[in-house]
MDAnalysis code that builds the backbone (N, CA, C; Angstrom):
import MDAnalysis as mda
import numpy as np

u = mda.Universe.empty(246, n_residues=82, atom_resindex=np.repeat(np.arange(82), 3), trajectory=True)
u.add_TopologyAttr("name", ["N", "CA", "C"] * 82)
u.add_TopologyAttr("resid", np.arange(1, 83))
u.add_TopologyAttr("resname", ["UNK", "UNK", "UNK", "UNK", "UNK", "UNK", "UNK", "UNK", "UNK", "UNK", "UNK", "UNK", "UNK", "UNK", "UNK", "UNK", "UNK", "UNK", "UNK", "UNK", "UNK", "UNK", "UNK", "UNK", "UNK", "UNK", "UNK", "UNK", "UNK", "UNK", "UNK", "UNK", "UNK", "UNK", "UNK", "UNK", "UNK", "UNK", "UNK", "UNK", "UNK", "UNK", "UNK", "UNK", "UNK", "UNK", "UNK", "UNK", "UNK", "UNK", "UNK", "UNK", "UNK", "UNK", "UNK", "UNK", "UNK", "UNK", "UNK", "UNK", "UNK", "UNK", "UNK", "UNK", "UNK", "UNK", "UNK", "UNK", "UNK", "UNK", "UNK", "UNK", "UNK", "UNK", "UNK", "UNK", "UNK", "UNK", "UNK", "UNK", "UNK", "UNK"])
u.atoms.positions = np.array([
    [-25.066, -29.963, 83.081],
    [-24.208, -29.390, 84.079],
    [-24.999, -29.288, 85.376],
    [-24.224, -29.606, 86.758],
    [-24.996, -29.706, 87.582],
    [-24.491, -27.789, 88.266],
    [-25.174, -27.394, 89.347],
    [-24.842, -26.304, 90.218],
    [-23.240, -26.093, 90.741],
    [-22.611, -27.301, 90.796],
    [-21.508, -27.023, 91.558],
    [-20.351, -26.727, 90.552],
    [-20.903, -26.869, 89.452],
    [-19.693, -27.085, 88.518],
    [-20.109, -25.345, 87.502],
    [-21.411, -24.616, 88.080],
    [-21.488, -24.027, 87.185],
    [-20.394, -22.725, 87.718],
    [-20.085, -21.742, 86.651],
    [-19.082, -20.756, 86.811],
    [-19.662, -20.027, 87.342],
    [-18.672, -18.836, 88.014],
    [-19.212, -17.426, 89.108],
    [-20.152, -16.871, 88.008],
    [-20.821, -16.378, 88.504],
    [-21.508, -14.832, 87.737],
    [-22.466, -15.302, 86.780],
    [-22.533, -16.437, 86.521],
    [-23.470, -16.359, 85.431],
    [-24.851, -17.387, 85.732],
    [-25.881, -16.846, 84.277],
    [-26.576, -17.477, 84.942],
    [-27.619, -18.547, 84.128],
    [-28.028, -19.200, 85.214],
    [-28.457, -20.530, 84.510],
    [-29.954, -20.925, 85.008],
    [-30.669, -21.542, 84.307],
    [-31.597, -21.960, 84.722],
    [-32.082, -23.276, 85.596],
    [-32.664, -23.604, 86.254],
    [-33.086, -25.091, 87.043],
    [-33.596, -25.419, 86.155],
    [-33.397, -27.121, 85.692],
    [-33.872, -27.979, 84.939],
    [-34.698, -29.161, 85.527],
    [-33.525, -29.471, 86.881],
    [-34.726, -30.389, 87.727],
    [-33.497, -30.574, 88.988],
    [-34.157, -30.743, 89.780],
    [-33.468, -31.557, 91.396],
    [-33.250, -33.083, 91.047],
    [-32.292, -33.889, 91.308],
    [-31.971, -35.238, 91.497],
    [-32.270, -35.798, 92.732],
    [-33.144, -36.198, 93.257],
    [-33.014, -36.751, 94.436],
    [-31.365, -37.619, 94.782],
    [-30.759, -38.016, 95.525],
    [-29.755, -38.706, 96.053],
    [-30.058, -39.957, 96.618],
    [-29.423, -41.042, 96.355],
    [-29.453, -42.044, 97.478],
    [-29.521, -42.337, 98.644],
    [-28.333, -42.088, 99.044],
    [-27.920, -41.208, 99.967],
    [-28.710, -40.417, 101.016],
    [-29.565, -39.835, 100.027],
    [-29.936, -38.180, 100.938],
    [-31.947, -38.256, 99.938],
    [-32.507, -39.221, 100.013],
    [-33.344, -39.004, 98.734],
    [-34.431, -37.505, 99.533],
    [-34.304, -36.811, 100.365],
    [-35.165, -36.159, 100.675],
    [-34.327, -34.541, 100.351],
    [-33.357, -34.204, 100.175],
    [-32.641, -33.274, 99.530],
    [-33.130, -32.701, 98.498],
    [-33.903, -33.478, 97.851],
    [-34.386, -32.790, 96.258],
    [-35.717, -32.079, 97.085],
    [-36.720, -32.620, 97.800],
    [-37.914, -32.428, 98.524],
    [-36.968, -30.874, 98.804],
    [-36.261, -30.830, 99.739],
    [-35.364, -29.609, 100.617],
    [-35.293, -28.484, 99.646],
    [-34.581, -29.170, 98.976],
    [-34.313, -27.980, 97.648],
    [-35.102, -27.506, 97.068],
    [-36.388, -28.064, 96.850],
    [-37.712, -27.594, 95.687],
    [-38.153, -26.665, 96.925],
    [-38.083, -26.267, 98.363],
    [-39.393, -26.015, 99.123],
    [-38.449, -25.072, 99.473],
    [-37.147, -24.441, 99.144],
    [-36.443, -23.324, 99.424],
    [-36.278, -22.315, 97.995],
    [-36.843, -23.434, 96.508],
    [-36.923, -22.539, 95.430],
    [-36.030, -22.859, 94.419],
    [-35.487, -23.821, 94.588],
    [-34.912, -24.154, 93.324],
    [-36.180, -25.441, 92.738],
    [-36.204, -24.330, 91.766],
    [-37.326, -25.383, 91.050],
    [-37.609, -25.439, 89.373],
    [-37.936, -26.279, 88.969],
    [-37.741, -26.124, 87.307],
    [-37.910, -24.783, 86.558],
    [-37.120, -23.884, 86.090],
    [-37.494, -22.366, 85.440],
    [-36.840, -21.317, 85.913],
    [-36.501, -21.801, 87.285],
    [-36.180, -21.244, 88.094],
    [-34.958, -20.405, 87.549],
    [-34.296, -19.086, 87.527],
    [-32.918, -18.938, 87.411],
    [-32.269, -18.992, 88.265],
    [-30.491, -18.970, 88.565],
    [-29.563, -19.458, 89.714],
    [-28.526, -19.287, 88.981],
    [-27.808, -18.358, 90.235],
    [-26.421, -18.360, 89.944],
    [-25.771, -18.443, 91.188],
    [-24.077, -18.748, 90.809],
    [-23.448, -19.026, 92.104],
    [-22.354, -17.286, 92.222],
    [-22.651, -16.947, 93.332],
    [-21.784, -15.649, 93.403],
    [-20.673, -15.860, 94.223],
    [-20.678, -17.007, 94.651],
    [-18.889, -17.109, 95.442],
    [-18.996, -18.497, 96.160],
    [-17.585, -18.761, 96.156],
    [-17.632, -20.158, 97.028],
    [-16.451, -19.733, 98.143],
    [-16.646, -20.981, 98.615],
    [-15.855, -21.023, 100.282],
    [-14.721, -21.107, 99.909],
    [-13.845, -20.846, 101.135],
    [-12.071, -21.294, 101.362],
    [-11.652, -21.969, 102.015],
    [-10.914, -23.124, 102.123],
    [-11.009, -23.706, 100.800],
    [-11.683, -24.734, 100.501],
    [-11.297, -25.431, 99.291],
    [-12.188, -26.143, 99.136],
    [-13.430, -25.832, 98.301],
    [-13.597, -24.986, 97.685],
    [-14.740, -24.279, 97.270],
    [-16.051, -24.422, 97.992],
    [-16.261, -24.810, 98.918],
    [-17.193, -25.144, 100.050],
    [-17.604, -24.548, 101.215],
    [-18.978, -23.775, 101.229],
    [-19.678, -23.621, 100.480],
    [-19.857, -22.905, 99.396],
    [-21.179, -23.113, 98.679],
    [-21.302, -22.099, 97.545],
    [-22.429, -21.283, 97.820],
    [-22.472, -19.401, 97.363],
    [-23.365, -19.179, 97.549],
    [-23.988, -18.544, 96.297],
    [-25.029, -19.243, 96.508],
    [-26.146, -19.025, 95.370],
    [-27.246, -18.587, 95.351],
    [-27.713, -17.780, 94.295],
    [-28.682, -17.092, 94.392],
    [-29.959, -17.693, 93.533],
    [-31.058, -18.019, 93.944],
    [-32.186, -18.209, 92.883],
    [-33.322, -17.642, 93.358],
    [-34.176, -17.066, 92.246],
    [-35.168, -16.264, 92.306],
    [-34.433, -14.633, 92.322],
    [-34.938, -14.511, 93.815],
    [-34.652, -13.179, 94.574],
    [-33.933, -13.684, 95.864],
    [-34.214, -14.704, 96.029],
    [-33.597, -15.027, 97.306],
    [-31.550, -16.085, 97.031],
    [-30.953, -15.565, 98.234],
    [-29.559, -16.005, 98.158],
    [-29.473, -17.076, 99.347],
    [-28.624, -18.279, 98.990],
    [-28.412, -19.485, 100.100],
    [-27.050, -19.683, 99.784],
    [-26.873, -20.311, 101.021],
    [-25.363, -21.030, 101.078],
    [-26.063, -22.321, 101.078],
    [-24.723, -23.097, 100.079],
    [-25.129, -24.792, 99.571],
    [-23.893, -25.179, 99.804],
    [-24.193, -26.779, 100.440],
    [-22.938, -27.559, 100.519],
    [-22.748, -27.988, 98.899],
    [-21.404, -28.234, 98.823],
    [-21.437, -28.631, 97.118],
    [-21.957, -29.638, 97.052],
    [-22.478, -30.575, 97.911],
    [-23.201, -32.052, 97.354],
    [-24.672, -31.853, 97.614],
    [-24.936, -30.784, 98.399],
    [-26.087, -30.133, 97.651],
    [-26.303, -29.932, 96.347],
    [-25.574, -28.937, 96.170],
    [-25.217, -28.254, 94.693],
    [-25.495, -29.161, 93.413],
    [-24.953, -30.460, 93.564],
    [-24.320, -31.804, 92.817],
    [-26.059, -32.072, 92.438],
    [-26.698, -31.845, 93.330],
    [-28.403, -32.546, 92.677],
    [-29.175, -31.618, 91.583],
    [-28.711, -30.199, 91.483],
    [-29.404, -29.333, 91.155],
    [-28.733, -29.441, 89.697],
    [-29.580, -29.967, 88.640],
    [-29.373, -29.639, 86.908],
    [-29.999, -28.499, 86.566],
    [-29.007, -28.061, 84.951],
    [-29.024, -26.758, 84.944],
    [-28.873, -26.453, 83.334],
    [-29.835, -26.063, 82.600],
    [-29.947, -25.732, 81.664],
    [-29.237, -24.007, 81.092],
    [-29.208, -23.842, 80.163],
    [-28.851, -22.425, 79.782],
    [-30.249, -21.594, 79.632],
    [-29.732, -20.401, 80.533],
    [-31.251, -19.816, 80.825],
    [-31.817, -19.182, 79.653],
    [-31.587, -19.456, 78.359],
    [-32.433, -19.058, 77.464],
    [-33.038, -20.189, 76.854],
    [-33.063, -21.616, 76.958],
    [-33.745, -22.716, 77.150],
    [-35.287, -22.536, 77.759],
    [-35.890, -23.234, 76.642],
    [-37.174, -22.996, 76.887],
    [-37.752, -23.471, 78.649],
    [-38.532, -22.862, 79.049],
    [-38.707, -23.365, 80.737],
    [-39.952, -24.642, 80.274],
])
């Protein structure tokens, strides 16, 4: 499951960043703001409409993500070994 697809409130762990085609420096972006393997993350609300953006929380710290942000970030169940 990637970030954008995960449900409100709950929470999940980072498994890894995908770099993009597209965008291959996004995963770089994402690791150096904290989403990073172990990491936990959850999404506490999205935009109107459109669900865009999402805002998510990992660590201690909270961001707003475009959902094709979101789309790079895999996501394990946070009781999965880190």
């Amino acid at each position: 499951m990637n970030l954008a697809e995960a449900p409100l409130n709950t929470t999940w762990r980072v498994l890894r960043v995908n770099p993009s085609e597209a965008s291959p420096e996004r995963a770089n972006h994402l690791e150096e703001i904290g989403f990073l393997p172990g990491e936990l993350v959850s999404v506490l609300a999205h935009g109107f409409p459109g669900q865009d953006p999402l805002v998510v929380r990992v660590g201690l710290s909270t961001f707003a993500l475009r959902k094709d942000e979101a789309l790079s970030v895999l996501l394990e169940t946070k009781d999965a070994d880190a």
